[in-house]
Backbone bond lengths (Angstrom), bond angles and torsions (degrees), N, CA, C in turn:
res aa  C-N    CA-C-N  psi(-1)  N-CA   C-N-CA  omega(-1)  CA-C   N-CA-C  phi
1 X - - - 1.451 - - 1.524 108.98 -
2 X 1.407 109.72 148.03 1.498 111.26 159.33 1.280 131.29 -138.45
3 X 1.272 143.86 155.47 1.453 128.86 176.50 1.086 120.05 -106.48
4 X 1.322 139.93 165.19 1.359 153.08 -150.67 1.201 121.83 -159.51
5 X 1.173 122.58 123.87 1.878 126.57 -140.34 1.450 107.43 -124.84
6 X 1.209 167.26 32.94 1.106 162.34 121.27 1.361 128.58 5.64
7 X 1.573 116.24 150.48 1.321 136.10 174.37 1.314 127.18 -136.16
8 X 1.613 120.20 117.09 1.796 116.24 -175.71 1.472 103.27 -95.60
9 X 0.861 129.17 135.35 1.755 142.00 179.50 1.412 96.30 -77.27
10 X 1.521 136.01 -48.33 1.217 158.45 -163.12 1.369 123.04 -124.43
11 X 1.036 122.53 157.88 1.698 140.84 165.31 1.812 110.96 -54.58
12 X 1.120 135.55 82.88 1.154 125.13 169.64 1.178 146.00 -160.51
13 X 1.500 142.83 165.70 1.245 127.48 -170.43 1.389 113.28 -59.23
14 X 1.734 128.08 154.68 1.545 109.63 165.58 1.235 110.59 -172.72
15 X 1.148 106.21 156.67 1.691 112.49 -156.47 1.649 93.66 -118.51
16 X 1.507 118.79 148.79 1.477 113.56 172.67 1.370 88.66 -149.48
17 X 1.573 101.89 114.55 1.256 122.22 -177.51 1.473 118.02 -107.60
18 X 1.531 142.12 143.92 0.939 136.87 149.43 1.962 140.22 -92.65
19 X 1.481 112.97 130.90 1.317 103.68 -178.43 1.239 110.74 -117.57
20 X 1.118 122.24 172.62 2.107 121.45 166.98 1.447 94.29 -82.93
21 X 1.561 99.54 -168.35 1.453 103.02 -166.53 1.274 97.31 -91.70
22 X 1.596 139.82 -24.33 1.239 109.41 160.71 1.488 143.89 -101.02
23 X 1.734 92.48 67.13 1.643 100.18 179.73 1.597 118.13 92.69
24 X 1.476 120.21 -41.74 1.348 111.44 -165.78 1.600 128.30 -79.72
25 X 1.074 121.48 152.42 1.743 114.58 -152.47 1.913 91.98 -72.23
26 X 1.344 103.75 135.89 1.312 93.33 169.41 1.962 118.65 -117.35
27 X 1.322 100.69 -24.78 1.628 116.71 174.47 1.291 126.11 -135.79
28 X 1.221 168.04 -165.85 1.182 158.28 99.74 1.363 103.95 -105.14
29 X 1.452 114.06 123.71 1.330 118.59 178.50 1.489 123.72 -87.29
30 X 1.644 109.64 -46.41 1.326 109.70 174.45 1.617 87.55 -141.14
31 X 1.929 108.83 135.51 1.182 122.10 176.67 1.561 116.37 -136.90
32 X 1.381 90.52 107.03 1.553 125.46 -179.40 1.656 114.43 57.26
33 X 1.188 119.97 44.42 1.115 153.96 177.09 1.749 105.37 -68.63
34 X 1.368 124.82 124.87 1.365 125.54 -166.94 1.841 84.29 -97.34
35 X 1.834 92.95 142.61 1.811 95.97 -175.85 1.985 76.06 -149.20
36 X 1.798 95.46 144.87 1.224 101.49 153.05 1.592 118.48 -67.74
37 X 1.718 113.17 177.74 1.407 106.61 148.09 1.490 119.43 -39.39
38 X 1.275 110.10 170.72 1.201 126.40 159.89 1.478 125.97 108.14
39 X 1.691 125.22 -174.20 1.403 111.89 -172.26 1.397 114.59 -87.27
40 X 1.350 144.23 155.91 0.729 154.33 -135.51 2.026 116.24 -148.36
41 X 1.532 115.49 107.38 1.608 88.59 -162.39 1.969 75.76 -117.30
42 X 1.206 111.87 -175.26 1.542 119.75 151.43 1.531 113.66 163.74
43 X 1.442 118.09 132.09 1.275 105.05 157.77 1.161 147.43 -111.32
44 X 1.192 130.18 172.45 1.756 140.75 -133.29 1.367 99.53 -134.68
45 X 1.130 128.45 138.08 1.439 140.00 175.32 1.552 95.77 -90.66
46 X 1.324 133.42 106.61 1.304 144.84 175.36 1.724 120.33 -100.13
47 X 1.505 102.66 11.70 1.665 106.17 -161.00 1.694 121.16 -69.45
48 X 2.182 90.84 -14.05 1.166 87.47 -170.92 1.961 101.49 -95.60
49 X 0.879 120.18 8.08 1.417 129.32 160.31 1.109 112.61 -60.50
50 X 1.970 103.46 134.85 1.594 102.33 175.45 1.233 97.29 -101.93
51 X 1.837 116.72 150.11 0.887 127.00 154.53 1.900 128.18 -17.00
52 X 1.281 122.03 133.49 1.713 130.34 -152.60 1.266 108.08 142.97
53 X 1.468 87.88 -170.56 1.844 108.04 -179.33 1.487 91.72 -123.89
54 X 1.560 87.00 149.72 1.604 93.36 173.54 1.784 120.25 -149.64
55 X 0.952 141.49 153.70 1.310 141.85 150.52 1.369 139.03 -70.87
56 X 1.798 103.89 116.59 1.485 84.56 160.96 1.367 115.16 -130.87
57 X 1.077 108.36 -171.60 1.955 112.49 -147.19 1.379 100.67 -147.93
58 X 1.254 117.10 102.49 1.679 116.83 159.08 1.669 122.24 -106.52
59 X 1.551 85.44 131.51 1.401 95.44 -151.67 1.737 96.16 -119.65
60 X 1.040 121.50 128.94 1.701 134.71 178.87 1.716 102.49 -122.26
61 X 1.709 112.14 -158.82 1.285 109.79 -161.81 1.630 96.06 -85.40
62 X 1.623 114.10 -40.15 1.557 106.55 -160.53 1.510 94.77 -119.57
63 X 1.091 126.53 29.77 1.161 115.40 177.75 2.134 109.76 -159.33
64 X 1.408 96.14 176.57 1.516 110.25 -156.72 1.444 110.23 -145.68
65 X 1.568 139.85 104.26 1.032 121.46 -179.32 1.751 106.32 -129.47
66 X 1.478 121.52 128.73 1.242 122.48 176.39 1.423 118.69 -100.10
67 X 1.306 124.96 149.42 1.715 126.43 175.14 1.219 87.93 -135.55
68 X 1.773 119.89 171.18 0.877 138.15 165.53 1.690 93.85 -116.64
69 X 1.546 115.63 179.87 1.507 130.45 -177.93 1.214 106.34 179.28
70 X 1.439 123.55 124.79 1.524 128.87 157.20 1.318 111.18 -99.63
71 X 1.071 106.38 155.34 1.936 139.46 -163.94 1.539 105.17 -122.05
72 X 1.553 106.50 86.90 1.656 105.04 172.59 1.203 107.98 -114.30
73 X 1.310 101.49 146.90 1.499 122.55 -163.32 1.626 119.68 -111.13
């Protein structure tokens, strides 16, 4: 398992997607899902992930936020 920590400044739809490091889609966690402001915790069953680094990307209407995360096994 893992958790995932986020913050909306605003009221809005938003998708939080995951990729590997080179580019290719690997999860979508939440897609286009309406969220008030505010912080944001939840966890994700990641077991079927292989070990790496990876990106994820939360993406709303006016805004863009990237993390990185490694997966050690």
């Amino acid at each position: 398992m893992g958790e995932t920590h986020d913050t909306l400044t605003e009221n809005a739809y938003t998708q939080l997607i995951v990729f590997n490091i080179t580019g290719a889609h690997v999860m979508t966690i939440i897609n286009n899902e309406y969220h008030s402001a505010g912080s944001y915790s939840r966890e994700q069953n990641l077991s079927s992930m292989s070990q790496g680094l990876y990106v994820m990307k939360l993406i709303s209407r006016k805004s863009s936020e990237t993390a990185l995360f490694n997966i050690i096994q």
